[in-house]
C-alpha positions in Angstrom: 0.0 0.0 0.0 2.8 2.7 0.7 4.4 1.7 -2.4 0.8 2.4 -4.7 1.5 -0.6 -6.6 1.0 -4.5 -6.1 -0.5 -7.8 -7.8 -3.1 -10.0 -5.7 -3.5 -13.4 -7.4 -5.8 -15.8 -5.9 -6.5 -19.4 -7.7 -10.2 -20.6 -7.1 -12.1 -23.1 -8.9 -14.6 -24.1 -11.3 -16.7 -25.4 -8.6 -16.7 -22.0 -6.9 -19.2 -20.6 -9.6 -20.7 -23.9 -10.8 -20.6 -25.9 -7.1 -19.7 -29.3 -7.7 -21.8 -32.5 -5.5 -19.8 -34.3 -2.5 -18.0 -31.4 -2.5 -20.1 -29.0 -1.1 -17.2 -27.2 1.3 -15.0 -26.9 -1.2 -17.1 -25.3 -3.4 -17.9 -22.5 -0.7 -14.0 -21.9 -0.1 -13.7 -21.4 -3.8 -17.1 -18.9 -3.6 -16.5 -17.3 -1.4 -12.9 -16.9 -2.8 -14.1 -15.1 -5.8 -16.5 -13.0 -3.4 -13.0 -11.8 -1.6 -11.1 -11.2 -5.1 -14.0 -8.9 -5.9 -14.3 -6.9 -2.8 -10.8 -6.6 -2.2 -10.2 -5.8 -5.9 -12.4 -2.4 -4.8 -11.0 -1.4 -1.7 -7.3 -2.1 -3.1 -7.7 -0.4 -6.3 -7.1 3.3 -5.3 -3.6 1.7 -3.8 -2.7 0.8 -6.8 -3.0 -2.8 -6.0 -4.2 -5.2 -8.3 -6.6 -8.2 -7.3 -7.5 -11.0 -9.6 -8.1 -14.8 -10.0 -7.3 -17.5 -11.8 -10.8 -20.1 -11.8 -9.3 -23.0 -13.2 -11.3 -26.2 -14.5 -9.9 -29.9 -14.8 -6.2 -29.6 -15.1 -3.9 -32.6 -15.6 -2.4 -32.5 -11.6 -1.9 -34.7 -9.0 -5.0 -33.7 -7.8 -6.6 -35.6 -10.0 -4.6 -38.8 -9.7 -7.3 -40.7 -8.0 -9.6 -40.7 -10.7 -9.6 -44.1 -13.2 -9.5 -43.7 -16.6 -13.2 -44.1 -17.0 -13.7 -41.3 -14.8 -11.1 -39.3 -16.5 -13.0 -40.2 -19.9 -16.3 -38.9 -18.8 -15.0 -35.5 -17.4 -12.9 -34.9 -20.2 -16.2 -35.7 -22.3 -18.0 -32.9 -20.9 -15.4 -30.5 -22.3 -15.7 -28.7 -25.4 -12.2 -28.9 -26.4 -12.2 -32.6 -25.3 -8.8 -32.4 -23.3 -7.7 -31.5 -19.3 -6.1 -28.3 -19.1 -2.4 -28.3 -18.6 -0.7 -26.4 -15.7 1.2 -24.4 -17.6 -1.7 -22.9 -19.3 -2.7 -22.5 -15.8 0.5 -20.9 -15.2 0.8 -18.8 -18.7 -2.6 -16.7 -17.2 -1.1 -15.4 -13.9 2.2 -14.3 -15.7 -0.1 -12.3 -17.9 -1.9 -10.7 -14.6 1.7 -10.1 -13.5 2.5 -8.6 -16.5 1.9 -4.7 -16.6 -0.1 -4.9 -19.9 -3.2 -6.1 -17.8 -3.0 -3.0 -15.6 -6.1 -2.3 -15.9 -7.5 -6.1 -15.4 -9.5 -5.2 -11.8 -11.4 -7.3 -9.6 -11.9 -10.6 -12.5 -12.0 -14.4 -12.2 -10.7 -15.9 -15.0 -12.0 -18.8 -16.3 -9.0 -21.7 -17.8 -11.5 -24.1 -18.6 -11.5 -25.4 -21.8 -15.2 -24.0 -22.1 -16.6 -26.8 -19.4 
């Protein structure tokens, strides 16, 4: 804040817009995530602090190690550009909100989700 510049970059989830069943708490941790990225986004702004997220949909990670391939199949089914999303795409979008060209990016959750 003394400085009148920073970058805020929260990573939330699909399931914090869309909820997702059985997993009803996470979901509200991602909501209410993206509730916080837009209110802080207004009370940081006139600091010259940035606040943005990166909402994220099936991504080939660990996270997802647990699923079979069945599983896997079906999700991946339900995308529009048939594939998981790869971290580094993932990664690619917050160096762009690090990057000074998005300056004037404020207060936005955006979606890496192959259009799911």
């Amino acid at each position: 804040i003394q400085r009148k510049r920073g970058k805020i970059i929260l990573i939330t989830s699909i399931w914090g817009n869309t909820g997702a069943s059985f997993e009803v708490i996470y979901s509200s941790v991602k909501g209410a995530q993206n509730s916080f990225v837009k209110a802080l986004a207004k009370e940081a702004a006139p600091s010259g602090i940035s606040v943005n997220a990166i909402s994220p949909g099936f991504i080939d990670t660990k996270m997802n190690g647990h699923l079979t391939d069945e599983e896997r199949q079906t999700i991946v089914g339900e995308i529009p550009l048939n594939r998981a999303g790869l971290p580094s795409e993932v990664a690619h979008s917050v160096s762009f909100l690090l990057d000074e060209r998005s300056s004037y990016i404020q207060g936005e959750i955006i979606n890496i989700t192959g259009g799911w």
